[in-house]
C-alpha positions as CSV (number, residue, x, y, z in Angstrom):
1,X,0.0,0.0,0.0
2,X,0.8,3.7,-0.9
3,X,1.5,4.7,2.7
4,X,2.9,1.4,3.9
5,X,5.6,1.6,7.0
6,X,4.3,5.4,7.9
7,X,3.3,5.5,11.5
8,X,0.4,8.3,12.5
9,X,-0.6,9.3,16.0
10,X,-4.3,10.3,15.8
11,X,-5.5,12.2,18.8
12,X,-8.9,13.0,18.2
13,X,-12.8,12.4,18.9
14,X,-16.0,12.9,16.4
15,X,-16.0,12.6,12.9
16,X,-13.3,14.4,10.8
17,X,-10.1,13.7,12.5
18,X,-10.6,9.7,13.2
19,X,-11.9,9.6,9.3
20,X,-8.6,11.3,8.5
21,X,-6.8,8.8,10.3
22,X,-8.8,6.0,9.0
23,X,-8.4,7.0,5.6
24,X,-4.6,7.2,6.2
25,X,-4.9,3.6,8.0
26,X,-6.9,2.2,4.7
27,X,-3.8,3.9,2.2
28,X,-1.4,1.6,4.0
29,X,-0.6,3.8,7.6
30,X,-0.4,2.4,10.5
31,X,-2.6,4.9,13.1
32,X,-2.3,4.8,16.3
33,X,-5.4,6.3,18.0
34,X,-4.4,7.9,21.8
35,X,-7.4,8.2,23.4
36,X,-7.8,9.3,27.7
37,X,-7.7,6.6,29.9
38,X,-12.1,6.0,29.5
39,X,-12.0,6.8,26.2
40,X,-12.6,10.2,24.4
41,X,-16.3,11.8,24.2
42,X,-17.5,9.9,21.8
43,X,-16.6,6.5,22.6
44,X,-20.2,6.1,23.2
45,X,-21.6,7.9,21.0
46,X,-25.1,6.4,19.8
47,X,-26.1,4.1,17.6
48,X,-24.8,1.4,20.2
49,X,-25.2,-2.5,19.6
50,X,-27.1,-4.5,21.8
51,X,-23.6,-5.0,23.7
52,X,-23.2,-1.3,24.5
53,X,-20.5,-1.2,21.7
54,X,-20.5,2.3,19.4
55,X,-21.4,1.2,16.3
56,X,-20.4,4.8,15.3
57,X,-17.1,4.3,16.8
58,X,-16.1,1.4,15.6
59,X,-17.3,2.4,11.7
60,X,-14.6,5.8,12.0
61,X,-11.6,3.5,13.9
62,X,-11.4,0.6,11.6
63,X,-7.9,-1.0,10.9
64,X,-6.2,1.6,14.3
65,X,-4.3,0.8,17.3
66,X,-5.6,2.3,20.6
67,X,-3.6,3.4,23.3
68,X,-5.2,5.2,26.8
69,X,-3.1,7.3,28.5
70,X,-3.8,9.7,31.0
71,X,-3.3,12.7,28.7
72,X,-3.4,15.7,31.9
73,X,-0.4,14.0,33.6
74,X,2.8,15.1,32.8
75,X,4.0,11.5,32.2
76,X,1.3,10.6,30.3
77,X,2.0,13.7,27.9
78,X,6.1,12.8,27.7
79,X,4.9,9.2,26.1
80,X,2.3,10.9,23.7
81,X,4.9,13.7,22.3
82,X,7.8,10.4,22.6
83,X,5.4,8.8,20.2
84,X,5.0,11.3,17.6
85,X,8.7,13.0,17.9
86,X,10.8,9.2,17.6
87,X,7.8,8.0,15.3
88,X,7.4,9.3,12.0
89,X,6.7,12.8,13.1
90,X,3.0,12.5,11.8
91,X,0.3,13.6,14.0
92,X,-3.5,14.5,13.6
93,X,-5.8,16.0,15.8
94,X,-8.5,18.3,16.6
95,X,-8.0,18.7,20.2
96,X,-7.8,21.9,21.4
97,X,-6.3,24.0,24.1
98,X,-3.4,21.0,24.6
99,X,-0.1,23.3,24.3
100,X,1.5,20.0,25.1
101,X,0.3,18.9,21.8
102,X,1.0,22.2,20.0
103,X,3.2,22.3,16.7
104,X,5.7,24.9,18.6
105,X,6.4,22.5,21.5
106,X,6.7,18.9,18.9
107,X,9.0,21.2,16.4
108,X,11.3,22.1,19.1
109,X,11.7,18.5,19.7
110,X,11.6,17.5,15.8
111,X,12.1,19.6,13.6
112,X,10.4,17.9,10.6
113,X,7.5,17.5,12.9
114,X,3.7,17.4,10.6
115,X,1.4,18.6,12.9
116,X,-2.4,18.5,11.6
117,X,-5.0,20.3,14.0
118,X,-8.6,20.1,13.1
119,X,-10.2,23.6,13.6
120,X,-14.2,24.0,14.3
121,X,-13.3,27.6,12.9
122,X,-10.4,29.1,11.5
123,X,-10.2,32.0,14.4
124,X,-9.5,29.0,16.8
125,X,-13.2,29.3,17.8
126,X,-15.3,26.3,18.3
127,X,-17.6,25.3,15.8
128,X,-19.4,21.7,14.8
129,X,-20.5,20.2,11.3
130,X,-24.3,21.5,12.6
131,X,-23.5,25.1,13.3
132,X,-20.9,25.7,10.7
133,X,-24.0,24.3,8.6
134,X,-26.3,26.7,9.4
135,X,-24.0,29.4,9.6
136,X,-23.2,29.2,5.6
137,X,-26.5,28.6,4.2
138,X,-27.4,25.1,3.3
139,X,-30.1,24.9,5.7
140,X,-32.0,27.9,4.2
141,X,-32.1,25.9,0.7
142,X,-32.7,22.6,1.7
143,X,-36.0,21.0,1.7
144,X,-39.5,22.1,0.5
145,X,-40.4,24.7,-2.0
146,X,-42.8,25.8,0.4
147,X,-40.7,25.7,3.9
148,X,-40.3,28.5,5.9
149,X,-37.5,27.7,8.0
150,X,-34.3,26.2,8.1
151,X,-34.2,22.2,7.7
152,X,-30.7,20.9,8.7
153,X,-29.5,17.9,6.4
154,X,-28.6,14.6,8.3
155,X,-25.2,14.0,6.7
156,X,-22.0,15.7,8.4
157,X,-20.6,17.0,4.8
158,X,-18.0,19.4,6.2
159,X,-16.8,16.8,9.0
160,X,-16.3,14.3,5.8
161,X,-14.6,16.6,3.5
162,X,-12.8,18.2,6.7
163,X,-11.3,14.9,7.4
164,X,-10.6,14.1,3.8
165,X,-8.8,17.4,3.3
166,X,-6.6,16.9,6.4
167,X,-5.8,13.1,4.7
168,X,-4.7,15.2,1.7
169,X,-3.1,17.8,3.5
170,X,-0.8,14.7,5.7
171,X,0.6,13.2,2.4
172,X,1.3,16.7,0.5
173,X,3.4,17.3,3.8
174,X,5.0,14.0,3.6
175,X,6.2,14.5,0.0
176,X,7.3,17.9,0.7
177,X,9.2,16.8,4.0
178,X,10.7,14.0,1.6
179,X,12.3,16.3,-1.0
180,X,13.2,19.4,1.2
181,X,13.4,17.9,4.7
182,X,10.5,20.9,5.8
183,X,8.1,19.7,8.9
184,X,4.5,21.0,8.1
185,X,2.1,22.9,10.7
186,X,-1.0,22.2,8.8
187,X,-4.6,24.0,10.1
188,X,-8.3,23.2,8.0
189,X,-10.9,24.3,9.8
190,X,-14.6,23.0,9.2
191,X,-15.9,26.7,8.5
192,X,-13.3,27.2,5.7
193,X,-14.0,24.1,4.2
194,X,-17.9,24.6,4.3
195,X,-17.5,28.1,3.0
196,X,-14.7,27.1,0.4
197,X,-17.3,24.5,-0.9
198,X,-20.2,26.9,-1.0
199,X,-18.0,29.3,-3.1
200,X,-16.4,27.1,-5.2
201,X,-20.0,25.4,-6.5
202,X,-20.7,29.5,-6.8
203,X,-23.4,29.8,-3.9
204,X,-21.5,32.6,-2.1
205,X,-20.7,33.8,-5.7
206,X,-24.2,34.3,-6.9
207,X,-25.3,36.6,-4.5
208,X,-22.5,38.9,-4.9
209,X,-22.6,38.6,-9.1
210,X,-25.8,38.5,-9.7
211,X,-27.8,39.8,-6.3
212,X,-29.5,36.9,-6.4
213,X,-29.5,33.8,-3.7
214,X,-30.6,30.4,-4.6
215,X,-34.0,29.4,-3.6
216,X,-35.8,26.2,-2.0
217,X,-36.2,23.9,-5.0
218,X,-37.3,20.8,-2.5
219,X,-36.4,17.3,-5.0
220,X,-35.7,19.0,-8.4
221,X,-32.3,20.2,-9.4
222,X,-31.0,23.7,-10.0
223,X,-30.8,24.8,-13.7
224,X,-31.4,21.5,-14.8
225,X,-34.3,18.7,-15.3
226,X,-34.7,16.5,-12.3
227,X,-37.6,15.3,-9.7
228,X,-38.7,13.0,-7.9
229,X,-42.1,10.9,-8.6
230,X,-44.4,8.0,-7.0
231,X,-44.8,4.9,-9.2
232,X,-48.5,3.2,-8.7
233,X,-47.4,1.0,-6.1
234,X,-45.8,3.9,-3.8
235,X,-42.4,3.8,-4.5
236,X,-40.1,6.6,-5.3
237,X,-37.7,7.8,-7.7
238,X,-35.2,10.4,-8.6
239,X,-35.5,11.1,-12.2
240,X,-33.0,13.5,-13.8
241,X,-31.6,14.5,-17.2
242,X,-29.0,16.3,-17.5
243,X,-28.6,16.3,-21.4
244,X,-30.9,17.5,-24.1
245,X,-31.1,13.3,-25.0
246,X,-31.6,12.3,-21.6
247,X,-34.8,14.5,-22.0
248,X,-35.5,13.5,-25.5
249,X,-35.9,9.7,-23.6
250,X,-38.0,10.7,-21.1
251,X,-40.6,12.5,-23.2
252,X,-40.6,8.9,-25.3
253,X,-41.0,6.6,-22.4
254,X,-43.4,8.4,-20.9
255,X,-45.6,8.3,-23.9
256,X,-45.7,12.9,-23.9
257,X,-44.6,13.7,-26.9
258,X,-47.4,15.9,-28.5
259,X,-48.1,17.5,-25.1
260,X,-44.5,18.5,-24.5
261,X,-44.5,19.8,-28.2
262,X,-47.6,21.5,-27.5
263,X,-46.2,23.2,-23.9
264,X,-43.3,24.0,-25.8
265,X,-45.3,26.0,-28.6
266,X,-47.1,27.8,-26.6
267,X,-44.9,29.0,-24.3
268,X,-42.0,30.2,-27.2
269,X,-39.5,27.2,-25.0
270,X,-37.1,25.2,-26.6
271,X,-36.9,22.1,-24.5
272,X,-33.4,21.0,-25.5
273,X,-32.2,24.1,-23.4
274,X,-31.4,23.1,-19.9
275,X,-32.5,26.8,-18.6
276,X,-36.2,26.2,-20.0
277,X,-36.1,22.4,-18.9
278,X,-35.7,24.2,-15.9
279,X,-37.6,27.2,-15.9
280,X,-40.8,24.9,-16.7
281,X,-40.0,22.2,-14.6
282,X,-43.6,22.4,-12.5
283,X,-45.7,21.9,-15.8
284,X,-43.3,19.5,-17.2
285,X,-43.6,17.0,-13.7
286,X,-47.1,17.3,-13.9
287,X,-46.9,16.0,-17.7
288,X,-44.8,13.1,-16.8
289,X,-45.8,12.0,-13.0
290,X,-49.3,10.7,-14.7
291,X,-47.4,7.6,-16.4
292,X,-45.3,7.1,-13.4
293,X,-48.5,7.0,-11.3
294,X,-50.5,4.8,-14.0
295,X,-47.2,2.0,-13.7
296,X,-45.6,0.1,-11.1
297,X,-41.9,0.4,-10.1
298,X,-40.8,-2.4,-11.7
299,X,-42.9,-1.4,-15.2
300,X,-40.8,1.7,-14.4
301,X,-37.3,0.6,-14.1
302,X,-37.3,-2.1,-16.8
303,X,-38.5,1.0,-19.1
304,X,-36.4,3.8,-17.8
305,X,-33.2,0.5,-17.7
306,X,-33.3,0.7,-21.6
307,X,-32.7,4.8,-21.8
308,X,-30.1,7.3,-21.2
309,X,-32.7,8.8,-18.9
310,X,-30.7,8.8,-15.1
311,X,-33.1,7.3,-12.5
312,X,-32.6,5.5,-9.0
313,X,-35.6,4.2,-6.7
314,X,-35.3,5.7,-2.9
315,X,-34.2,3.5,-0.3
316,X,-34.0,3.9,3.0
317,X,-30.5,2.8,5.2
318,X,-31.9,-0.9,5.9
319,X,-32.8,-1.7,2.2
320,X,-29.4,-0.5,1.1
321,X,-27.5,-2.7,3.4
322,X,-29.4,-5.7,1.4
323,X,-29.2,-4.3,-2.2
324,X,-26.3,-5.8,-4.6
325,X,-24.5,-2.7,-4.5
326,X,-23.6,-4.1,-0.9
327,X,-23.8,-7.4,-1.0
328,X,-22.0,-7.8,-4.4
329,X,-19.5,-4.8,-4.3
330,X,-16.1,-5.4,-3.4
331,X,-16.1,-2.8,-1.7
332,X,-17.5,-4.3,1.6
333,X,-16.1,-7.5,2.4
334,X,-17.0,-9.6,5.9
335,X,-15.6,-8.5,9.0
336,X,-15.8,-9.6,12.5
337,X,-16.2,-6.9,15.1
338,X,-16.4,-7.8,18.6
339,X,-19.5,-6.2,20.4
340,X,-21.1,-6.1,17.0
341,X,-20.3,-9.4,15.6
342,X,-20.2,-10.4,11.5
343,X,-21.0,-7.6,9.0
344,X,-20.6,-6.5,5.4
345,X,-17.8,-3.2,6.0
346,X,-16.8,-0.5,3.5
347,X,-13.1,-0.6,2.9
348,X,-11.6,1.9,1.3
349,X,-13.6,3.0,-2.0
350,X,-10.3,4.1,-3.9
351,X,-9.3,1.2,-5.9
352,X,-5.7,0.4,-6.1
353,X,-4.4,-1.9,-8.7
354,X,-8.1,-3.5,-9.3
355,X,-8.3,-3.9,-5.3
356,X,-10.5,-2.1,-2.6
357,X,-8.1,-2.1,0.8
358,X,-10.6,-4.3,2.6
359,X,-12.0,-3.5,6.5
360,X,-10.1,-4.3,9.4
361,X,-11.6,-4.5,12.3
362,X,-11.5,-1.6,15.1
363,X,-9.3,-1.9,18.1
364,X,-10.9,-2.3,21.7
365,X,-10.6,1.1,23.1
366,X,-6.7,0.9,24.5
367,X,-6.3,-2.6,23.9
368,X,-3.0,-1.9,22.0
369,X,-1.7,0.7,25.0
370,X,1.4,-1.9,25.9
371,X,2.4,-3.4,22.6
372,X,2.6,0.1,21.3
373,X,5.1,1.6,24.1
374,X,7.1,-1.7,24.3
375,X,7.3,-1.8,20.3
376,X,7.1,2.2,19.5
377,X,9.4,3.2,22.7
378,X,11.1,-0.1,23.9
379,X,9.2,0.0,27.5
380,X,10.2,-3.3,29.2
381,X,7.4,-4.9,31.3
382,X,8.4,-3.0,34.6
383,X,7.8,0.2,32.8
384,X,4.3,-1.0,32.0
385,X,3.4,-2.6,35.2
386,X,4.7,0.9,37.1
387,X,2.7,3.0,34.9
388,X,-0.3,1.0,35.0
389,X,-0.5,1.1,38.9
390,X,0.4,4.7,38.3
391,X,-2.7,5.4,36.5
392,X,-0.8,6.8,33.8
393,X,-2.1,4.5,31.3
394,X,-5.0,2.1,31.7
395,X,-4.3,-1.5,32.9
């Protein structure tokens, strides 16, 4: 693997950071996750298994090590810094306020040091995925046409991309460090990345262009053709067309040829224009959810199948988990979990060389806390057994 014999402390809780070091364990990395002795603040962090395991946990710290120290001692913080500084000189986090931890103090010990802190914002201010969220916008677009207020969405985009970016950000230091000998201090900060995002897809940009702001559009797509319609027998689909022949299909399967025609007559529109596909998009739906209503889902994918026309039923989480594309994508592959058991796991989705990096299993929270100072600082078994009764790491 890419990132094979590269050795990663990862001090952290949530969601970006431990996907950074995940990611970074799935390239190849061996991560070693330093958690307080009882584990971090989301150890337990809901949904739990029936054995009181984190299922959430345990999906972000696949393929780690765990260590437990007691990280306010001043023993406890020696080992930590001892790991990263006669490591590899890699660490991640986004714990704040730990001038132990800081770049200034590991640099002055290594000079090569790549320190990666995870920022809620980039004043040093705290900040989470859900208030960053609604501090940039995306809850005043999202949902109905006809909603009033904000509607959060349920995924944590900017902890995901957050984490992703710092991923990025570790192995552009690591190539720079390996031709110029340079140690990196590295900062992303969940508000940047949010508010890069938003600018970069040109939602920041159209208000100050064009004063205009983008609207609620509930299930269609902005500037193009897509909805969402209800087959006969109550299921739903995402129907979209992005090209002037995706469109072309749809008006053919769905049997609206003249009327489309007509509508497009007498309204002066030229429906191979994605701007008027748009612009009429309320009379269009109405033209085409009559023959998704008059057919059953199946009728409706075995028609849609043989078209460009871009479709996908909605599922919800638990009929995912049993459709082929988990069950038969090499992406997930068994693994065994304890506190959870057997399940289908997501390895990396990157392919290298025709191969998804499979699933390892997560550690048990500090289970790895000896092997890793023996191996990482050459400890001897006294040393263990005097810091254990110490309470400086957990026994």
């Amino acid at each position: 693997m890419p990132l094979a014999d590269v050795t990663v402390i990862e001090v952290s809780s949530f969601v970006a950071a431990p996907l950074c070091g995940m990611t970074l364990s799935q390239l190849g990395a061996e991560v070693i996750r330093v958690d307080p002795i009882g584990g971090a603040s989301d150890v337990r962090r809901w949904p739990l298994a029936a054995s009181g395991t984190s299922i959430y946990w345990t999906g972000l710290n696949k393929g780690k090590r765990s260590a437990t120290i007691d990280l306010r001692s001043t023993e406890g913080q020696d080992l930590v810094r001892r790991l990263i500084v006669e490591g590899d000189g890699i660490v991640v986090t986004n714990a704040a306020g730990l001038s132990w931890l800081s770049y200034e103090q590991l640099a002055a010990l290594r000079g090569d040091v790549i320190h990666v802190q995870l920022l809620g914002r980039g004043d040093g201010s705290t900040g989470v995925d859900y208030t960053v969220n609604a501090a940039t916008g995306f809850p005043m677009v999202t949902g109905p046409a006809n909603h009033a207020g904000p509607i959060n969405h349920v995924l944590p985009a900017w902890d995901v991309c957050c984490g992703l970016y710092a991923a990025l950000a570790v192995v552009a230091a690591m190539r720079r460090r390996d031709r110029s000998a340079a140690g990196a201090h590295i900062s992303i900060a969940l508000e940047d990345v949010a508010l890069a995002t938003a600018g970069n897809l040109g939602w920041l940009t159209e208000p100050q262009v064009n004063g205009t702001e983008r609207q609620r559009l509930g299930n269609a797509i902005y500037g193009q053709y897509g909805q969402d319609f209800t087959s006969r027998d109550g299921v739903s689909f995402m129907v979209v067309t992005l090209t002037s022949r995706h469109f072309r299909d749809l008006v053919e399967v769905t049997g609206t040829g003249a009327a489309v025609s007509a509508l497009a007559e007498s309204l002066g529109a030229d429906f191979s224009d994605e701007g008027d596909r748009y612009r009429y998009r309320d009379v269009l739906s109405g033209l085409f959810a009559t023959w998704f209503a008059e057919h059953i889902a199946e009728e409706i994918t075995q028609a849609l199948s043989a078209t460009t026309v871009l479709f996908e039923r909605y599922r919800t989480f638990a009929q995912a988990a049993e459709d082929e594309r988990v069950t038969a994508n090499p992406l997930f592959s068994s693994l065994h979990q304890d506190g959870l058991g057997d399940y289908l796991a997501p390895g990396l989705p990157t392919v290298f060389d025709g191969t998804h990096p499979a699933a390892k299993p997560a550690p048990m929270l500090g289970g790895d806390t000896a092997d890793v100072l023996m191996d990482r600082l050459g400890l001897t078994a006294s040393d263990i057994e005097r810091l254990t009764s110490a309470k400086t790491i957990a026994g």
